[in-house]
C-alpha positions as CSV (number, residue, x, y, z in Angstrom):
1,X,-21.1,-15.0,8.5
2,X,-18.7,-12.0,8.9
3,X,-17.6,-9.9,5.7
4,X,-13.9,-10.7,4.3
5,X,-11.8,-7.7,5.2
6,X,-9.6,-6.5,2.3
7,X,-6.3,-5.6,2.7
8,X,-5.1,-2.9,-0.4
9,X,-0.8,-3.0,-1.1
10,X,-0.1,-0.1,-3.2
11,X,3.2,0.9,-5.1
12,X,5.0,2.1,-7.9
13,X,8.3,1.6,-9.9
14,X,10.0,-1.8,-9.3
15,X,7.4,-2.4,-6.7
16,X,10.3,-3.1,-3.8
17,X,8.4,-1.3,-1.2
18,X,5.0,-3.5,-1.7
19,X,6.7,-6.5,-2.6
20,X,8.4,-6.1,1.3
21,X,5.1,-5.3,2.8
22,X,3.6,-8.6,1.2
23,X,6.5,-10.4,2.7
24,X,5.6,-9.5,6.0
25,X,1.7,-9.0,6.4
26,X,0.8,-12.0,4.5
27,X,1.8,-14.7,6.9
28,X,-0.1,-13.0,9.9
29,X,-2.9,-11.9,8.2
30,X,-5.9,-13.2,9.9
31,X,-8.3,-15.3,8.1
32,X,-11.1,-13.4,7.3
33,X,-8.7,-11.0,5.1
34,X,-8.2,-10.9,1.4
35,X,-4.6,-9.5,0.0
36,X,-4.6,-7.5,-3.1
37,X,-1.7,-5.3,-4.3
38,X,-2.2,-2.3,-7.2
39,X,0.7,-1.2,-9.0
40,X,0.8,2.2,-10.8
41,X,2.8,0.3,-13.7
42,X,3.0,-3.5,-14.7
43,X,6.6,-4.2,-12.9
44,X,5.1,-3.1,-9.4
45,X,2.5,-5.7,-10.0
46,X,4.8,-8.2,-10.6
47,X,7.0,-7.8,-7.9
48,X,3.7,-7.9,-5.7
49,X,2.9,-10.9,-6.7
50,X,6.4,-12.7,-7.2
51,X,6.4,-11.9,-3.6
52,X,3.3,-13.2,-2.4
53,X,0.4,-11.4,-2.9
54,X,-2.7,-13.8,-4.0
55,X,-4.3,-11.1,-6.3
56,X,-3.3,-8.2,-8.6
57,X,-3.9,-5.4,-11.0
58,X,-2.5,-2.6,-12.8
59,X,-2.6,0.9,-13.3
60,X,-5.1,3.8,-12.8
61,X,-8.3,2.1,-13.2
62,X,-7.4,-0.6,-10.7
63,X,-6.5,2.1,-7.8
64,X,-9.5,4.1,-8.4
65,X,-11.6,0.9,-8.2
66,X,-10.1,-0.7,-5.2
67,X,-9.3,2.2,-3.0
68,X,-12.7,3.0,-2.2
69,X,-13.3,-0.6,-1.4
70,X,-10.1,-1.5,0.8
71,X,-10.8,-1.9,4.3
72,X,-6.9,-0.9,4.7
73,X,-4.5,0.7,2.5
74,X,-0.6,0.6,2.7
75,X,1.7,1.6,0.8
76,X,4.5,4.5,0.0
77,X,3.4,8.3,0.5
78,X,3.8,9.2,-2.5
79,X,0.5,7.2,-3.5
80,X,-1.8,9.8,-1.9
81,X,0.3,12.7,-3.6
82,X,-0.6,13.8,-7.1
83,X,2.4,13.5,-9.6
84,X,4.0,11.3,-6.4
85,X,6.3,8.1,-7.3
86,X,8.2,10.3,-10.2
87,X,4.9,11.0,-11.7
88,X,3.3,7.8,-11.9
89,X,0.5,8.7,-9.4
90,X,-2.5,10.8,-11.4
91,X,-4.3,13.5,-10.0
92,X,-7.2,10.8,-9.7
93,X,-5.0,8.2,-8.1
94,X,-3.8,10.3,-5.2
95,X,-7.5,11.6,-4.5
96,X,-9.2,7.7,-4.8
97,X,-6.4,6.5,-1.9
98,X,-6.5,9.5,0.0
99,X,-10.3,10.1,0.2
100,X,-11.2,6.8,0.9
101,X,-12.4,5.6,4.0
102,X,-9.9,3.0,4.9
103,X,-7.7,3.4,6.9
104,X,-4.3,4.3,5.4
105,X,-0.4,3.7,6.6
106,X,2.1,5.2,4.5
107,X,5.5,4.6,4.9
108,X,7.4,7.7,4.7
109,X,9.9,8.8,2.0
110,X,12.4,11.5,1.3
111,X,12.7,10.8,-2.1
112,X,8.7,11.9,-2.8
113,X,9.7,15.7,-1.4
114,X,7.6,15.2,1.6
115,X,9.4,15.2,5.6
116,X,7.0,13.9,7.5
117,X,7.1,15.4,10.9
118,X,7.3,13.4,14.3
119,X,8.9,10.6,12.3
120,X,12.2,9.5,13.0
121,X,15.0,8.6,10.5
122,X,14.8,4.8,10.1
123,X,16.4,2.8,7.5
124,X,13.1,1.6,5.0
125,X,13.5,-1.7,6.5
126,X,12.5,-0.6,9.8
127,X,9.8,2.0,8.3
128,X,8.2,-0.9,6.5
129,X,8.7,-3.7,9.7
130,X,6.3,-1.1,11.4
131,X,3.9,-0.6,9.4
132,X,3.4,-4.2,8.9
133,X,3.2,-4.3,13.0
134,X,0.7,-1.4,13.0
135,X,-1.8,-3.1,10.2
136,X,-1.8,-6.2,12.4
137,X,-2.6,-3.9,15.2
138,X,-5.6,-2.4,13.0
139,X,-6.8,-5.5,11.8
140,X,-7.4,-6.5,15.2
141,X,-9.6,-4.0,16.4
């Protein structure tokens, strides 16, 4: 019987950037995966799951729980970035995404203070329509 691979959405604020990315990994998901999204606040959540996402939970606890389980991480940059999202990622937060072993795709933003470079200037759409495309691509390997 092969282990259930779990898929970590991460996000902050109004959740807008999660809620997308539920939209467009969890109808190619394949089977032996398990969707969970972490908001750093209560309204993230929500959006995660209004949107799709089969399980959820809030706040600082839940990332430094899941993280170090999640066999892949996405989410916003600012979630591996201490004090990133206006301040609603902790110090612990931003160390329990970025230290843990999974495999991580951040989609870039402007707005966290952080140009990532190589990348090119996409709308957030587009940003977000690839990394869905890329976790597919690592979820296949």
């Amino acid at each position: 019987m092969s282990r259930v691979r779990t898929v970590l959405i991460l996000d902050g604020q109004g959740g807008g950037v999660g809620s997308q990315l539920v939209k467009l990994l969890r109808p190619r998901l394949p089977a032996d995966c398990r969707l969970l999204c972490v908001g750093t606040n209560v309204m993230a959540t929500s959006a995660m799951l209004k949107a799709g996402a089969p399980q959820g939970a809030t706040g600082e606890h839940a990332v430094l729980w899941n993280a170090p389980r999640a066999d892949l991480i996405l989410g916003p940059i600012g979630v591996i970035l201490a004090g990133g999202i206006l301040g609603e990622v902790s110090p612990a937060m931003a160390a329990a995404v970025s230290g843990a072993g999974a495999v991580k795709i951040l989609i870039p933003s402007a707005s966290c203070g952080v140009l990532v470079a190589g990348t090119e200037d996409c709308r957030l759409e587009e940003y977000l329509r690839r990394a869905a495309d890329q976790a597919i691509k690592e979820l296949a390997l």
